[in-house]
Each structure stands twice: as C-alpha cells, then as structure tokens.
PDB file of N, H, CA, C and O in Angstrom:
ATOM      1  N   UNK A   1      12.728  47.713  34.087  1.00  0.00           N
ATOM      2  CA  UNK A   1      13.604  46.744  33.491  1.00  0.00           C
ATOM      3  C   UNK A   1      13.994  47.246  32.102  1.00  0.00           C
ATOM      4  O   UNK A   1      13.093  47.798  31.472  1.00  0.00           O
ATOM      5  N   UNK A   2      15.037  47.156  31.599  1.00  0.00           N
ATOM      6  H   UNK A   2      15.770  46.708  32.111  1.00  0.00           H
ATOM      7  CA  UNK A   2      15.537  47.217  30.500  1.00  0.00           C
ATOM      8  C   UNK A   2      15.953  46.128  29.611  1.00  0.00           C
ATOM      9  O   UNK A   2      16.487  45.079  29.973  1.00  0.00           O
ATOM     10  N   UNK A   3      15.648  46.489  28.363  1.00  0.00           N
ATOM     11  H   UNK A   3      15.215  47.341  28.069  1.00  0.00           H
ATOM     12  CA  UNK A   3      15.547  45.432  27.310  1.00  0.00           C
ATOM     13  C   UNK A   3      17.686  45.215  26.822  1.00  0.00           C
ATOM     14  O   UNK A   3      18.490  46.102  26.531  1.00  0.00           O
ATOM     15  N   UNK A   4      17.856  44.000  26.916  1.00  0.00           N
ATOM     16  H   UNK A   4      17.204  43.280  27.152  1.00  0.00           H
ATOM     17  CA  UNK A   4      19.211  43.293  26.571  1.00  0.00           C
ATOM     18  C   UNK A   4      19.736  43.187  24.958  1.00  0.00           C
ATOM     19  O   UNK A   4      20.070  42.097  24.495  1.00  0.00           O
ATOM     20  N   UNK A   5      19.774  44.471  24.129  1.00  0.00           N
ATOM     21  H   UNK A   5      19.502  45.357  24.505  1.00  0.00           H
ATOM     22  CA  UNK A   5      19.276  43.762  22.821  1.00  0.00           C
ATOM     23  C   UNK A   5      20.418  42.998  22.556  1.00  0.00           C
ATOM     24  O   UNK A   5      20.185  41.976  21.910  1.00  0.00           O
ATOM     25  N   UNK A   6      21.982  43.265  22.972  1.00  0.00           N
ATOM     26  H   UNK A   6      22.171  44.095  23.496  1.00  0.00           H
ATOM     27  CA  UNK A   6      22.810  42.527  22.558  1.00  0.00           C
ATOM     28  C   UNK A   6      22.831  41.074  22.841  1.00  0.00           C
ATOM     29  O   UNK A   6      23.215  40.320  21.947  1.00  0.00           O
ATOM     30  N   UNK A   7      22.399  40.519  24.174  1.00  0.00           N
ATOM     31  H   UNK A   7      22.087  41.132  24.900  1.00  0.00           H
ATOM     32  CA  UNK A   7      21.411  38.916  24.252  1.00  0.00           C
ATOM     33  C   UNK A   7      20.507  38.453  23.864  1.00  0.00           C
ATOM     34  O   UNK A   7      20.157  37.279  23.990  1.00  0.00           O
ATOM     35  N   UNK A   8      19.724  39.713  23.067  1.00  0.00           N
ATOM     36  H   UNK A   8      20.008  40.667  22.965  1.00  0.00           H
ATOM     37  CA  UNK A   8      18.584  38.778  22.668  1.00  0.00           C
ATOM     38  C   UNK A   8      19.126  38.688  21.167  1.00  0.00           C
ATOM     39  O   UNK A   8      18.449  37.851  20.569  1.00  0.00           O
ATOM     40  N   UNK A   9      20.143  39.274  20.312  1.00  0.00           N
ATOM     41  H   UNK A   9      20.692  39.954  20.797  1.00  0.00           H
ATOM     42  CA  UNK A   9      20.281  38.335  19.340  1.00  0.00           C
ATOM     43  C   UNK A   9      21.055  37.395  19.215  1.00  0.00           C
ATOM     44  O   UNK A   9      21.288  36.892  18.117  1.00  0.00           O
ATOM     45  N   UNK A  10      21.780  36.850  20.716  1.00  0.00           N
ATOM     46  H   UNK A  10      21.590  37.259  21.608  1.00  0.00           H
ATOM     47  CA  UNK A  10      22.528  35.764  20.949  1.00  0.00           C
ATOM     48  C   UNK A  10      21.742  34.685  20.792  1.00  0.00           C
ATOM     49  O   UNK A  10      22.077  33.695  20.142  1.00  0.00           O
ATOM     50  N   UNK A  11      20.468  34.851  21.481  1.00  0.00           N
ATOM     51  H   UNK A  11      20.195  35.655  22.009  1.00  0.00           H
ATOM     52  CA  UNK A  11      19.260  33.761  22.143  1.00  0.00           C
ATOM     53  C   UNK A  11      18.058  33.397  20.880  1.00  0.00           C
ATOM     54  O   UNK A  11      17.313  32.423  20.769  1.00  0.00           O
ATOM     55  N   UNK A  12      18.226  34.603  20.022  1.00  0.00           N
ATOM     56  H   UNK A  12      18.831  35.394  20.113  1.00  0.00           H
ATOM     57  CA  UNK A  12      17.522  34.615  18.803  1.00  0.00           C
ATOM     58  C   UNK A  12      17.410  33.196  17.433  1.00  0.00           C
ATOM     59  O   UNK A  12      17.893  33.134  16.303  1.00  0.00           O
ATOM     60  N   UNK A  13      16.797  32.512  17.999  1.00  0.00           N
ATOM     61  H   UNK A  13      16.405  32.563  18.918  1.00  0.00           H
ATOM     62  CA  UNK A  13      17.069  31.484  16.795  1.00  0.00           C
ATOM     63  C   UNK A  13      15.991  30.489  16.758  1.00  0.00           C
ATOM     64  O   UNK A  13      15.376  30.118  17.758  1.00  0.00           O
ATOM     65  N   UNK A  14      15.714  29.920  15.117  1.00  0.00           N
ATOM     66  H   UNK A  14      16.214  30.221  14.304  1.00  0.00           H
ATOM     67  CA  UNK A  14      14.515  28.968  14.893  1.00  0.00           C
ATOM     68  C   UNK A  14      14.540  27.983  14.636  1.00  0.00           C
ATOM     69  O   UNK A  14      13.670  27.413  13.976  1.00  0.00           O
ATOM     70  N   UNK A  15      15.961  27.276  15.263  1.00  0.00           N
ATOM     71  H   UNK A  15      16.668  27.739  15.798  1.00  0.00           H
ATOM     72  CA  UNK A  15      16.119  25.509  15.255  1.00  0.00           C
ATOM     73  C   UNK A  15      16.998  25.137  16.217  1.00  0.00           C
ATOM     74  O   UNK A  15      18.010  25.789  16.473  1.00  0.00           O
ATOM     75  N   UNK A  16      16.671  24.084  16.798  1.00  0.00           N
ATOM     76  H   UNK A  16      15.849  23.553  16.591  1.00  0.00           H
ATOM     77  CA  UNK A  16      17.504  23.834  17.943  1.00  0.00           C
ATOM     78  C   UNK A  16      16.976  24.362  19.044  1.00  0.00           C
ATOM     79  O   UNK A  16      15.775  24.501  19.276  1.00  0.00           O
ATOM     80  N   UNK A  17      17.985  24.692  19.807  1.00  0.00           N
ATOM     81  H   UNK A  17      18.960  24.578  19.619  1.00  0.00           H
ATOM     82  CA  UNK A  17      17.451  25.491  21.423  1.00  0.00           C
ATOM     83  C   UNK A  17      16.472  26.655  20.399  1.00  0.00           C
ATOM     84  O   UNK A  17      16.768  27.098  19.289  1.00  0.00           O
ATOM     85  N   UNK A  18      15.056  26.972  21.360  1.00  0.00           N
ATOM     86  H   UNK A  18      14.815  26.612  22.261  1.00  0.00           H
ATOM     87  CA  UNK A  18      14.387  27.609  20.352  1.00  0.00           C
ATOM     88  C   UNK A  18      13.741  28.794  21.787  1.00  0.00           C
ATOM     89  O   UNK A  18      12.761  29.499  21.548  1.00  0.00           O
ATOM     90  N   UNK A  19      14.253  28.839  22.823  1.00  0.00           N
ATOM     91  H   UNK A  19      15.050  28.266  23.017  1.00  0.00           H
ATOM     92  CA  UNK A  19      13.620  29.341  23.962  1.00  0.00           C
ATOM     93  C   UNK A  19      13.723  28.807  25.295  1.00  0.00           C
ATOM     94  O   UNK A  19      13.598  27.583  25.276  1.00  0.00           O
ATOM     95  N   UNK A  20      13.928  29.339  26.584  1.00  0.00           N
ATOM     96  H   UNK A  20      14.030  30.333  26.600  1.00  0.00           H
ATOM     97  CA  UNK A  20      14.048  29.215  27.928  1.00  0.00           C
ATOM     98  C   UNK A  20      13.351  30.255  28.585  1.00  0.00           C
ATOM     99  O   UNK A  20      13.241  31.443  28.282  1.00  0.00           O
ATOM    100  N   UNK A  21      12.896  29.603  29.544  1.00  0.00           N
ATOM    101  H   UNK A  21      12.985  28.638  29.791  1.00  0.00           H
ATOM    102  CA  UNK A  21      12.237  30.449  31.242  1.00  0.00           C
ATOM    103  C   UNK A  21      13.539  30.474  32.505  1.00  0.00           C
ATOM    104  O   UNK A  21      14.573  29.812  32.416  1.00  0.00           O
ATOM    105  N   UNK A  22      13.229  31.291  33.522  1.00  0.00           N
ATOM    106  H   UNK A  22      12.389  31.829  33.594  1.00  0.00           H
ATOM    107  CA  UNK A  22      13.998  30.971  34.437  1.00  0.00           C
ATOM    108  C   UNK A  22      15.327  30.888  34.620  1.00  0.00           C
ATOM    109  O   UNK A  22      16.048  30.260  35.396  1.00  0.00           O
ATOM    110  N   UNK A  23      15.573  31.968  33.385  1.00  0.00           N
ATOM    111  H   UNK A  23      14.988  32.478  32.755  1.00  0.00           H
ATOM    112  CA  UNK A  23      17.302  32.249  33.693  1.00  0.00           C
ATOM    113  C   UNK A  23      18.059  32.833  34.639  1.00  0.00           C
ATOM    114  O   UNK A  23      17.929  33.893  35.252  1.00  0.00           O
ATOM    115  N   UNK A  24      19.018  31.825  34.669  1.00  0.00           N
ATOM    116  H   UNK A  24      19.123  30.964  34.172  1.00  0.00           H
ATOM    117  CA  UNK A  24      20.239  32.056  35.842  1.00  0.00           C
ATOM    118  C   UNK A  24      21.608  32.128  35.226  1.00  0.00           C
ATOM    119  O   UNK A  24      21.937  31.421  34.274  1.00  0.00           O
ATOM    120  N   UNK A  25      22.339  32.946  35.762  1.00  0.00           N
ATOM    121  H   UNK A  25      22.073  33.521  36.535  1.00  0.00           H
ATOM    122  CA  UNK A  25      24.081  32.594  35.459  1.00  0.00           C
ATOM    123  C   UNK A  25      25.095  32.314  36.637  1.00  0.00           C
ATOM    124  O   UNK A  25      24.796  32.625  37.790  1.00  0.00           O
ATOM    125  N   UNK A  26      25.658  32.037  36.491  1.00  0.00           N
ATOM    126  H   UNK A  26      25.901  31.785  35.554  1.00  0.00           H
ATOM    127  CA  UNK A  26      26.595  31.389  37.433  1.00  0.00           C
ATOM    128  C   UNK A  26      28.190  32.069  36.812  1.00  0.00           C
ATOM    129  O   UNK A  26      28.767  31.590  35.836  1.00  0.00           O
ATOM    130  N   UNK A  27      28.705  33.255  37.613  1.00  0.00           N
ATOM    131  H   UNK A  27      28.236  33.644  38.406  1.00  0.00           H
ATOM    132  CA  UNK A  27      30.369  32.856  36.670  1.00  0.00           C
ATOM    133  C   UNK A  27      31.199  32.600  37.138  1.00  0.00           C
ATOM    134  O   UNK A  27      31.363  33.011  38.286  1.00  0.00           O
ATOM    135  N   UNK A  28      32.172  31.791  36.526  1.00  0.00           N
ATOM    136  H   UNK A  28      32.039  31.457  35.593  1.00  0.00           H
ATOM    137  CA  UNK A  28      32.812  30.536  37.109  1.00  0.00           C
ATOM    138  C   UNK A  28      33.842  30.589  37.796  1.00  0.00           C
ATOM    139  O   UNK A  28      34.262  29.804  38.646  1.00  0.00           O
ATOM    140  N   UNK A  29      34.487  32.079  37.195  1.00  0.00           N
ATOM    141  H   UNK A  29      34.146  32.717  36.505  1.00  0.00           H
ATOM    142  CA  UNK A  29      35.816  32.800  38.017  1.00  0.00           C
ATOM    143  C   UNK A  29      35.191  32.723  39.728  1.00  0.00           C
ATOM    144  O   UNK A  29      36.118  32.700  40.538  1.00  0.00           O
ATOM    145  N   UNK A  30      33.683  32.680  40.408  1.00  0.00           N
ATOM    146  H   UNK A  30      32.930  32.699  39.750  1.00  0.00           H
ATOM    147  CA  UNK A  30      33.333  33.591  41.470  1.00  0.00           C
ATOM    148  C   UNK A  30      33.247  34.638  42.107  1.00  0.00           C
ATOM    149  O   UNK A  30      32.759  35.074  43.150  1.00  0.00           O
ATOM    150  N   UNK A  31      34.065  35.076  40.904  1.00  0.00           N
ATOM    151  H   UNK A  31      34.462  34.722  40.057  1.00  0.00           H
ATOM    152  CA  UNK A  31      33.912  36.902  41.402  1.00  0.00           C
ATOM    153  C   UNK A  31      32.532  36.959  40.721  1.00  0.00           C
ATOM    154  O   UNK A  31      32.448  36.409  39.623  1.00  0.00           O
ATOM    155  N   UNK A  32      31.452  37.550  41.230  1.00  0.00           N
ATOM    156  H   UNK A  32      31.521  37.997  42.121  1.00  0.00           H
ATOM    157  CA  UNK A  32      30.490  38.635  40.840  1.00  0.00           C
ATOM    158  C   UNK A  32      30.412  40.151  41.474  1.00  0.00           C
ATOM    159  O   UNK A  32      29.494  40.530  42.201  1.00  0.00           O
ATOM    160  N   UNK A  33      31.290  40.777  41.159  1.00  0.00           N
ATOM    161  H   UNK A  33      32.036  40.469  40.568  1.00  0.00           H
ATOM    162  CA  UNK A  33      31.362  41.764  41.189  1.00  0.00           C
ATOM    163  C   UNK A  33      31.055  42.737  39.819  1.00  0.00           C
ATOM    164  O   UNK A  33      31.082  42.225  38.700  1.00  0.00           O
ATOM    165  N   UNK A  34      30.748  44.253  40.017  1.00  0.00           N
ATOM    166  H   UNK A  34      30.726  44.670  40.925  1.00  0.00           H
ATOM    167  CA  UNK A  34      30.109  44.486  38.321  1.00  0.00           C
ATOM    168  C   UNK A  34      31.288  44.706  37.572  1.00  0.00           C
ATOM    169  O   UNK A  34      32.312  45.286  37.933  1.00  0.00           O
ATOM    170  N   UNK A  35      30.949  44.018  36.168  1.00  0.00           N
ATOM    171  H   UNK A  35      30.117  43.547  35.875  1.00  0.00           H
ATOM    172  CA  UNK A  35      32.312  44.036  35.404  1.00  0.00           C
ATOM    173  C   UNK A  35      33.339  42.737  35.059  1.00  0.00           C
ATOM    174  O   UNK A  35      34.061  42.542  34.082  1.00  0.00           O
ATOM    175  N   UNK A  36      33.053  41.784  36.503  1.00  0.00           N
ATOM    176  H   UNK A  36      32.467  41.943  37.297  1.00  0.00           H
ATOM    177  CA  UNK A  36      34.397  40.911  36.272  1.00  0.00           C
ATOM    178  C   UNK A  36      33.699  39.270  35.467  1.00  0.00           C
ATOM    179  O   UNK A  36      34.500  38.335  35.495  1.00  0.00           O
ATOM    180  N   UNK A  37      32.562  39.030  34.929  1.00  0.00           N
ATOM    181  H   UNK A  37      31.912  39.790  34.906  1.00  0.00           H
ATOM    182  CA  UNK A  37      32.341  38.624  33.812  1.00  0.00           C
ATOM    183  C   UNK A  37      32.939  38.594  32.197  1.00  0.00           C
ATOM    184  O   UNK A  37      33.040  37.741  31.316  1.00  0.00           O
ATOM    185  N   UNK A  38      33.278  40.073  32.356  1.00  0.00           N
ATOM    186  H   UNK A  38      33.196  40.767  33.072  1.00  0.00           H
ATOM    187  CA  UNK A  38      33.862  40.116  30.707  1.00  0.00           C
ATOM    188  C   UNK A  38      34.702  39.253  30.050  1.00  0.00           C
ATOM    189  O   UNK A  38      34.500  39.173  28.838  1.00  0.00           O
ATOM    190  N   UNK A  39      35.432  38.701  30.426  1.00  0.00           N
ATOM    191  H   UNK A  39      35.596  38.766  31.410  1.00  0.00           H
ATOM    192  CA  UNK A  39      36.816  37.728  29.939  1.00  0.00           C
ATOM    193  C   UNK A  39      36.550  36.104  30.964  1.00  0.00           C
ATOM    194  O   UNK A  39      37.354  35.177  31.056  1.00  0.00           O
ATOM    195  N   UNK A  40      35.628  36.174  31.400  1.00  0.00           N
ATOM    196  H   UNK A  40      34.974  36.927  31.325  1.00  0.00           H
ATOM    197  CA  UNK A  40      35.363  34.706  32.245  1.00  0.00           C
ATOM    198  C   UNK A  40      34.579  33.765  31.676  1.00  0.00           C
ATOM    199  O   UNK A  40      33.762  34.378  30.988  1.00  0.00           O
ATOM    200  N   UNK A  41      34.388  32.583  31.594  1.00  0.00           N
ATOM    201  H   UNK A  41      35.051  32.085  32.153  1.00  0.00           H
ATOM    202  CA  UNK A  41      33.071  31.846  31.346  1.00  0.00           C
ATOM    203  C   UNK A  41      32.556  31.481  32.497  1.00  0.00           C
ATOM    204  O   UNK A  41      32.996  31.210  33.614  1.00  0.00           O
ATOM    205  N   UNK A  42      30.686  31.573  31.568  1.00  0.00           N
ATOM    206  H   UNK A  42      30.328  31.793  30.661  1.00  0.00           H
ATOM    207  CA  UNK A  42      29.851  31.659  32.808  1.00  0.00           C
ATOM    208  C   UNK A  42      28.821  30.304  32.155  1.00  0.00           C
ATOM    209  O   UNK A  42      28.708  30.000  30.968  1.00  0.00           O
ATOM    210  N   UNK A  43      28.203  29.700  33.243  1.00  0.00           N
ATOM    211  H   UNK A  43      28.294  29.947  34.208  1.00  0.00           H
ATOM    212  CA  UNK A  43      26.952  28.667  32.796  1.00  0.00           C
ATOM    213  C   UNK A  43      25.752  29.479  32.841  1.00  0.00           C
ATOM    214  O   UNK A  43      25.539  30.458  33.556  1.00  0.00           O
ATOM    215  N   UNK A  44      25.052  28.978  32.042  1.00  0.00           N
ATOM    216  H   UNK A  44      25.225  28.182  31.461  1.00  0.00           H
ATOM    217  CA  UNK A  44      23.372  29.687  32.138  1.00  0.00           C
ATOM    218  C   UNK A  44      22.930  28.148  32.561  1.00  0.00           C
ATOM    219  O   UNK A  44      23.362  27.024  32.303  1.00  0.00           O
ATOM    220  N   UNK A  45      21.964  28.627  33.257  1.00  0.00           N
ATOM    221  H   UNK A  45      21.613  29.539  33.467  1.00  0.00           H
ATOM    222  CA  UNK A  45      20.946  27.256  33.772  1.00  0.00           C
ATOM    223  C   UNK A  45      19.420  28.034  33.615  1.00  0.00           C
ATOM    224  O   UNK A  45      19.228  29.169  34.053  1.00  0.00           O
ATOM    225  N   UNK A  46      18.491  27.313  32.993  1.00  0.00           N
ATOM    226  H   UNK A  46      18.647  26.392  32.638  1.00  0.00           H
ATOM    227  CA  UNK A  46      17.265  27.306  32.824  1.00  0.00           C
ATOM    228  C   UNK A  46      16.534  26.339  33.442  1.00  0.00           C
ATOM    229  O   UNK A  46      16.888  25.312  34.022  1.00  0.00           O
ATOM    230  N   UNK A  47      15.172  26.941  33.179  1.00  0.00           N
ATOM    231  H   UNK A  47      14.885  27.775  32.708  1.00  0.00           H
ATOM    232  CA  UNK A  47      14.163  25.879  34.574  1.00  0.00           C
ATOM    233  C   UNK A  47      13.418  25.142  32.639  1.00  0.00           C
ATOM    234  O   UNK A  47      13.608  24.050  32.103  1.00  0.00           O
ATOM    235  N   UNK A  48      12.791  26.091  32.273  1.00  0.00           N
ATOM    236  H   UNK A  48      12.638  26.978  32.709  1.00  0.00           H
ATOM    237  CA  UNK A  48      12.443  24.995  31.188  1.00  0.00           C
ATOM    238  C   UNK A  48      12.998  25.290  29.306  1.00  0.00           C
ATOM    239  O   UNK A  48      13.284  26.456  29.033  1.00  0.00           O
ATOM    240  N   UNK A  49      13.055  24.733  28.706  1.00  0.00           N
ATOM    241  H   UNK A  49      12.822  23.787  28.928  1.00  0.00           H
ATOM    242  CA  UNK A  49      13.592  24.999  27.977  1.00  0.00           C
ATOM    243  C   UNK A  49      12.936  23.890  26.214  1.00  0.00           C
ATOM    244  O   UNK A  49      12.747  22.688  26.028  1.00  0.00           O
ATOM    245  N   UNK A  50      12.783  25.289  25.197  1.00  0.00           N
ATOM    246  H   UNK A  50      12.936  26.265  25.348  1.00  0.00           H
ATOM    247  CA  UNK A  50      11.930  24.364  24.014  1.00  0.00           C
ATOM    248  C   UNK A  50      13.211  23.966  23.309  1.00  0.00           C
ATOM    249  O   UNK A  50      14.302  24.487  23.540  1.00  0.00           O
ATOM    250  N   UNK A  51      12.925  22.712  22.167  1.00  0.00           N
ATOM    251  H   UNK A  51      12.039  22.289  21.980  1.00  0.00           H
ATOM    252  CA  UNK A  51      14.443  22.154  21.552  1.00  0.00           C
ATOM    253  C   UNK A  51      12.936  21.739  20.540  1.00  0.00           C
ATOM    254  O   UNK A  51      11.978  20.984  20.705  1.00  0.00           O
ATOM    255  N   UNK A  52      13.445  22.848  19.289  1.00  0.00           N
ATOM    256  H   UNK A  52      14.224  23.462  19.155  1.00  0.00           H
ATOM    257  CA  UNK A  52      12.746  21.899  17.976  1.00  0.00           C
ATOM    258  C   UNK A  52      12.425  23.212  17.043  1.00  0.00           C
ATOM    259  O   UNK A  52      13.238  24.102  17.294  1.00  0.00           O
ATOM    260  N   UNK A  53      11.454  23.592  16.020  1.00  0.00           N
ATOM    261  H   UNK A  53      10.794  22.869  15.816  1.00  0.00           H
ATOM    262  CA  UNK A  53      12.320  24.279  14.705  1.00  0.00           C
ATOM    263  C   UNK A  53      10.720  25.422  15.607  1.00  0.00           C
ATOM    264  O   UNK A  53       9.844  25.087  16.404  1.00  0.00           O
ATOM    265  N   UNK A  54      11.077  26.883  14.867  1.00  0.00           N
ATOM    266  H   UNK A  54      11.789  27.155  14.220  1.00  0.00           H
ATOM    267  CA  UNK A  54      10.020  27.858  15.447  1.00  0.00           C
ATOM    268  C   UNK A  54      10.492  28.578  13.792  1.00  0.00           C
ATOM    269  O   UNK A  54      11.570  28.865  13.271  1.00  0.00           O
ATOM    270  N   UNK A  55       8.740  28.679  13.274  1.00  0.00           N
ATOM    271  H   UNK A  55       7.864  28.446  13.697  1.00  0.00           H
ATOM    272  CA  UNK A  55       8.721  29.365  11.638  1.00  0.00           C
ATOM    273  C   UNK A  55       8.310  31.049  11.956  1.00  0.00           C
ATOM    274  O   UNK A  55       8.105  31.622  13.026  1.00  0.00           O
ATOM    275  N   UNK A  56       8.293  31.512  10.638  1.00  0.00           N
ATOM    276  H   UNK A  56       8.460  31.046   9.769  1.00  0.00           H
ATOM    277  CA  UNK A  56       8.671  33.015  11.061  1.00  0.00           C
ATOM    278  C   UNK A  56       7.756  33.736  11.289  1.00  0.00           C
ATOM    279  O   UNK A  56       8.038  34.877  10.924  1.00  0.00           O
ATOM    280  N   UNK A  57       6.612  33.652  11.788  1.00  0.00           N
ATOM    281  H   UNK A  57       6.382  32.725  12.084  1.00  0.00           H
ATOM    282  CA  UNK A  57       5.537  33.711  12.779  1.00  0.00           C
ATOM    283  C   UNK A  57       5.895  33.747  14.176  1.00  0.00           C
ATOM    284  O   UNK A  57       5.177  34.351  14.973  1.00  0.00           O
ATOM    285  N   UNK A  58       7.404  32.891  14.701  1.00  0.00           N
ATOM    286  H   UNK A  58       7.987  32.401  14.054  1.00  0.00           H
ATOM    287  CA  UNK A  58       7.266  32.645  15.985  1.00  0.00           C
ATOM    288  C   UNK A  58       6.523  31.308  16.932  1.00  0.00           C
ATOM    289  O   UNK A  58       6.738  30.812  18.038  1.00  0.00           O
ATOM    290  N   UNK A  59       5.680  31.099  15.960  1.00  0.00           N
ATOM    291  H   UNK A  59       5.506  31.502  15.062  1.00  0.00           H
ATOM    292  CA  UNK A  59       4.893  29.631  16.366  1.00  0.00           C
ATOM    293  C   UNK A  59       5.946  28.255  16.528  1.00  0.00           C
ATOM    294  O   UNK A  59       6.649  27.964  15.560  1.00  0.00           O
ATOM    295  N   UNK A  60       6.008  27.570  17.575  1.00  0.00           N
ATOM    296  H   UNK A  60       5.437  27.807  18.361  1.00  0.00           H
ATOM    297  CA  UNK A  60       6.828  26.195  17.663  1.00  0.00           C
ATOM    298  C   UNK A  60       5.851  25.322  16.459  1.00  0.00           C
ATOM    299  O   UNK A  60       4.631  25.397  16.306  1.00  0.00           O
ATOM    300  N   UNK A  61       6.753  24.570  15.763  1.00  0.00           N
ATOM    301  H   UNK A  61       7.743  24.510  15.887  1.00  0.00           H
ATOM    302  CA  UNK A  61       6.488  23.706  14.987  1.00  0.00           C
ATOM    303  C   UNK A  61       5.508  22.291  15.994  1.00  0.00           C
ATOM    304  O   UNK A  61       5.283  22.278  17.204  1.00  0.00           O
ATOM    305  N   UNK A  62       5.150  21.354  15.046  1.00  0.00           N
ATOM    306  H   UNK A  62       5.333  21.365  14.063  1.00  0.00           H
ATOM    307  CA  UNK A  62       4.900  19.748  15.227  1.00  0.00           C
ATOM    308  C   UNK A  62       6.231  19.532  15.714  1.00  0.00           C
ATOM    309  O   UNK A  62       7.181  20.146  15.230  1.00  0.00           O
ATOM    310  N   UNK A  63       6.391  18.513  16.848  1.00  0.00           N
ATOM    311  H   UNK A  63       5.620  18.014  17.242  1.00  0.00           H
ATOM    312  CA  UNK A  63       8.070  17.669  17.101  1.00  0.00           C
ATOM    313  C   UNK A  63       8.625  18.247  18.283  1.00  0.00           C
ATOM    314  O   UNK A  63       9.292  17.558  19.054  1.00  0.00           O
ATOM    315  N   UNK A  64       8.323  19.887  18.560  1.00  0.00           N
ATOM    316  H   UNK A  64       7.781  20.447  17.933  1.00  0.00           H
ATOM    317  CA  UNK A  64       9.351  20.387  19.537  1.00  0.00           C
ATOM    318  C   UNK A  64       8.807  20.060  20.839  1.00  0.00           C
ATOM    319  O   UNK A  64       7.657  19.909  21.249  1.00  0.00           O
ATOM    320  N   UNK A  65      10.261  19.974  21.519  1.00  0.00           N
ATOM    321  H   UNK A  65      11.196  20.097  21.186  1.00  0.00           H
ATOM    322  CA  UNK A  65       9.673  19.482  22.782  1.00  0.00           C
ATOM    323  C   UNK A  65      10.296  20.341  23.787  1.00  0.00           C
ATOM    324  O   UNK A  65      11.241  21.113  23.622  1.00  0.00           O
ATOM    325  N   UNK A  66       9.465  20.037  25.118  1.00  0.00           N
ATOM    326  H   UNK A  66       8.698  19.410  25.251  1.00  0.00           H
ATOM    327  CA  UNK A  66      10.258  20.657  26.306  1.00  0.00           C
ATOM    328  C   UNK A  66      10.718  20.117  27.113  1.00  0.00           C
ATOM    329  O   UNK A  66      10.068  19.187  27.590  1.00  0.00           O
ATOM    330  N   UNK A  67      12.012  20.412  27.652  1.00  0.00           N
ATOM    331  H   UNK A  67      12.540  21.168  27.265  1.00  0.00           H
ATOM    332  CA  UNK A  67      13.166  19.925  28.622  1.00  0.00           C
ATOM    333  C   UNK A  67      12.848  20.878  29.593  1.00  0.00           C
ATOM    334  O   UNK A  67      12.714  22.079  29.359  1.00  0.00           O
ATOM    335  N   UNK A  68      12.708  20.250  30.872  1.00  0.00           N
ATOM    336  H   UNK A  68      12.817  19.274  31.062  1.00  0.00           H
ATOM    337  CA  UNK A  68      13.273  20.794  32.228  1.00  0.00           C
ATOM    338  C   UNK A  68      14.775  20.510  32.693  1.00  0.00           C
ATOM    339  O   UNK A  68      15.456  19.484  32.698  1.00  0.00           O
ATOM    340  N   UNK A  69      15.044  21.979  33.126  1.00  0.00           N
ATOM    341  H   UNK A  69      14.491  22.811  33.122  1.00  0.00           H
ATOM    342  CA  UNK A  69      16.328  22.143  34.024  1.00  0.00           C
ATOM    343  C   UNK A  69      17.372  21.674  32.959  1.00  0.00           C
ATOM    344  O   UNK A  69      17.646  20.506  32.682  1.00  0.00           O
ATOM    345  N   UNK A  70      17.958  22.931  32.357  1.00  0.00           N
ATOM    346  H   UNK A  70      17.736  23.880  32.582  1.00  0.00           H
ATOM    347  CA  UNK A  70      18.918  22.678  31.612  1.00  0.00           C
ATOM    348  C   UNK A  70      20.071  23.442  31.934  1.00  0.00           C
ATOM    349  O   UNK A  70      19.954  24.122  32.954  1.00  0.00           O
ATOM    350  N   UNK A  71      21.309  23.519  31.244  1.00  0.00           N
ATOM    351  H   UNK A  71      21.404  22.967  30.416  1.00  0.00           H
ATOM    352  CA  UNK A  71      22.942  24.027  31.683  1.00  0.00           C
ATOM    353  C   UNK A  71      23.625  23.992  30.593  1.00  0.00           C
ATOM    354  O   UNK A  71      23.956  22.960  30.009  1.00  0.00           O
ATOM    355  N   UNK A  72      23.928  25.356  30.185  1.00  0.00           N
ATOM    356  H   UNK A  72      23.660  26.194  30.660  1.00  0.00           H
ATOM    357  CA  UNK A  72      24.893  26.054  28.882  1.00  0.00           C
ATOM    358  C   UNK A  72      25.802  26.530  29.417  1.00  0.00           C
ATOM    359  O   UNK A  72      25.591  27.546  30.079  1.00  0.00           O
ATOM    360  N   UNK A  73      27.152  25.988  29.341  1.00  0.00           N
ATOM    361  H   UNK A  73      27.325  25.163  28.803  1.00  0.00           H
ATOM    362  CA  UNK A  73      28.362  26.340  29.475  1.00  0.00           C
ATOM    363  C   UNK A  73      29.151  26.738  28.243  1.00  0.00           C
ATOM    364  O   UNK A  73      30.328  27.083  28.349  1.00  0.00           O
TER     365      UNK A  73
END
C-alpha cells in the first residue's frame, strides 16, 4: 500500500471532523474508470467518524464524540 500524502493533508485537522474509519467514495458522474474522477464530485461515506478538537500530541480532547455512518459531499 502506498501512503496518499496529498489526502492526508486534506483530512489533516484538529477541530471539527477530527478523523474517520471505513472509507468509501462514490463518484457521482458513475464512471469509475482510472482518471475520470478529476473534474467530477464524489461523496466519501465513513463507517465511524470523531467530531471535536485533537491537541498537538494527537490526543482527542474532553467533549469529542463519535458518529456512526457519515457522508461528505
């Protein structure tokens, strides 16, 4: 497997959406073919997902919580 670095500093962040398992994409054109993503929007759906502040350690704060089954369009 190879590491995504250009997604992981999309996904990179310490408030708000703070982390997901169980990623999926969906793109919306229906073509999945390789390539025809680039200019389309796509949904991500996750199975669980943290929402609350992560300090620069990486540690989730007091407050954050977890959501199942979520959808980023």
């Amino acid at each position: 497997m190879e590491r995504a670095v250009d997604w992981e500093s999309l996904f990179s962040r310490s408030l708000g959406w703070t982390g997901a398992d169980g990623i999926y994409w969906i793109l919306l054109s229906g073509n999945e073919s390789p390539g025809s993503g680039t200019n389309g929007r796509t949904w991500f759906v996750f199975s669980d997902t943290f929402i609350g502040e992560v300090n620069d350690s990486g540690e989730r704060l007091p407050g954050s919580t977890l959501v199942n089954s979520t959808l980023v369009g």
